[in-house]
C-alpha positions in Angstrom: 60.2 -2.8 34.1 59.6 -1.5 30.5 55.8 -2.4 29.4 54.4 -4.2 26.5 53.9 -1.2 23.9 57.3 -0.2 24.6 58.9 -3.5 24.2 56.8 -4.5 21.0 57.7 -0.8 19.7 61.3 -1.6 20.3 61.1 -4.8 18.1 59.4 -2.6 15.5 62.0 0.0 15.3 64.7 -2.3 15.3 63.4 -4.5 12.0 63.0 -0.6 10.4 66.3 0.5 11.2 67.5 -2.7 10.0 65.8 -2.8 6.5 66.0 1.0 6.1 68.0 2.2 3.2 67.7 5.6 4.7 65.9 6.9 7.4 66.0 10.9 8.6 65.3 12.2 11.4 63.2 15.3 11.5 61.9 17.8 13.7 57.9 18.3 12.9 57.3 21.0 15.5 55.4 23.6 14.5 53.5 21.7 11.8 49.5 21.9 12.3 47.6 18.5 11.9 47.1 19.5 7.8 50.1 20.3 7.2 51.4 16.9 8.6 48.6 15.4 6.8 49.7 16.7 3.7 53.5 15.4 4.4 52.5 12.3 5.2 50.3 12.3 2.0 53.1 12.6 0.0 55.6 10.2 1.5 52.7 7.6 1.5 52.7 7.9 -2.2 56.3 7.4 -2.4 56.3 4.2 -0.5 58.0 6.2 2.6 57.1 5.8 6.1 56.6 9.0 8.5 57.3 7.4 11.8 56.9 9.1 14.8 58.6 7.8 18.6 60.0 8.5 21.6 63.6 9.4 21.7 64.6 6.5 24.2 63.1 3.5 22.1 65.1 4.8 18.7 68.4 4.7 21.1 67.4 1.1 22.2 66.9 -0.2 18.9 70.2 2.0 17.2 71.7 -0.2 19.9 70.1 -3.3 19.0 71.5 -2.6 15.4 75.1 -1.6 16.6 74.3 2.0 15.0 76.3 4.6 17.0 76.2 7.9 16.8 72.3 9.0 16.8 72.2 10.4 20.0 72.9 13.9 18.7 69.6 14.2 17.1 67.5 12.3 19.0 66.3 15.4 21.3 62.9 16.8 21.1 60.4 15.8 19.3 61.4 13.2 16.5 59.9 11.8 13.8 62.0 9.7 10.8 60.9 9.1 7.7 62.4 5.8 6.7 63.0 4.6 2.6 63.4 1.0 2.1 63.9 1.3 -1.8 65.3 5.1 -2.6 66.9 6.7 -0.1 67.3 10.2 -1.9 63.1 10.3 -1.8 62.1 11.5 1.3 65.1 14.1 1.3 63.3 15.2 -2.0 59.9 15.3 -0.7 61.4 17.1 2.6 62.9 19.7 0.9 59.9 20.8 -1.4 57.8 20.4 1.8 60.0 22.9 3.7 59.5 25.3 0.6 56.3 26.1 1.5 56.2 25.3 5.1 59.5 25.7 6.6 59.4 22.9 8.4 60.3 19.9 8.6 63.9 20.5 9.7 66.3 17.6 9.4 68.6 17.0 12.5 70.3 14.2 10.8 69.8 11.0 9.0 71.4 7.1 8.3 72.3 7.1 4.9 72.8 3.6 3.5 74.3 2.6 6.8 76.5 5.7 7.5 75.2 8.7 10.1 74.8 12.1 8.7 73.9 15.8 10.6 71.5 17.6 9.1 74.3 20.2 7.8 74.8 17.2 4.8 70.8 16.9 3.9 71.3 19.6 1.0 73.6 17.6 -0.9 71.8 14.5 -0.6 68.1 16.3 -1.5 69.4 17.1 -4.7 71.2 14.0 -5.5 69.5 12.5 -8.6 67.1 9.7 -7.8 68.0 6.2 -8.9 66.0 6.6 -12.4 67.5 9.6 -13.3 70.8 8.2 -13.2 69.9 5.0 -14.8 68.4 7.3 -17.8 71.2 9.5 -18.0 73.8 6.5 -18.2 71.5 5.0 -20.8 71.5 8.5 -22.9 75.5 8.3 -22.5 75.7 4.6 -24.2 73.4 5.5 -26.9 75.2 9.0 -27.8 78.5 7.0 -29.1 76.0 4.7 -30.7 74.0 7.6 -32.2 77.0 9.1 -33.6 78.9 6.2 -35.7 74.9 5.7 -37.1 75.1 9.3 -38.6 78.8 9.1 -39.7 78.0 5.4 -41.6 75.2 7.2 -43.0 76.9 10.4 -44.1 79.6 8.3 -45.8 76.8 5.9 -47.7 75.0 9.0 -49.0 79.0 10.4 -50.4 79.3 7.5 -51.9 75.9 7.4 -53.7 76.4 11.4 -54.1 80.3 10.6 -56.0 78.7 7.7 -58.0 76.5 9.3 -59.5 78.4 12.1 -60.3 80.6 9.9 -62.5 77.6 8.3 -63.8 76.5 11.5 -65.2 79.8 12.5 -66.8 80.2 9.4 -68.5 76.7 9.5 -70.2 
């Protein structure tokens, strides 16, 4: 019979997976207490939880949520960092992490619903964040924009440039 903590930290997990835009599942062995410190720091600041839990409670509640194909990461010690909002963050924050410390590893991740191996966490770290696409789209509407502002201009100043070139050769 499964006790209390287990059953409440099953509940929990399930609501996370549930709401989680994207959660990844790391391997944090080998990290000493500041380092993880540090890590969690940083996610904190981003709005990102650093969750750790046993292996057997994240397969109930992948189950719960009809999510298959987990149980290839879920070996060892596991921790997931879980984005409600961006899901590109925490693969950002992992990768400059792992610059300096060469951990955390990423064993795999659910990715707006879809389950990735670590072999894909590459491409998604260095996806641009939501912003920077919204800025870059915004830059791309306002170049046309930009543009037919100079080209209106430059004809306004010919004209003013050709008119008074005819008014001096009439005076």
């Amino acid at each position: 019979m499964p006790n209390k903590k287990n059953i409440q930290q099953v509940e929990e997990l399930t609501k996370k997976l549930d709401r989680a835009k994207a959660i990844y599942f790391t391997d944090y062995l080998g990290l000493d207490v500041g380092s993880i410190t540090q890590l969690r720091s940083e996610f904190f600041r981003n709005s990102i939880e650093y969750y750790v839990a046993k292996n057997t409670l994240i397969k109930i509640a992948a189950e719960n949520n009809k999510i298959e194909g987990l149980n290839d990461f879920l070996s060892g010690p596991t921790a997931m960092a879980i984005s409600y909002d961006e899901p590109t963050t925490p693969a950002k924050i992992i990768k400059e992490f792992a610059k300096k410390f060469e951990k955390p590893t990423v064993k795999g991740m659910l990715f707006n619903g879809a389950v990735l191996d670590g072999s894909k966490f590459n491409s998604i770290a260095d996806m641009p964040s939501r912003e920077q696409l919204i800025a870059t789209f915004a830059a791309l509407l306002q170049s046309p924009l930009v543009k037919l502002a100079i080209v209106l201009n430059a004809t306004m100043s010919n004209l003013v440039g050709v008119l008074n070139n005819l008014k001096e050769k009439k005076s």
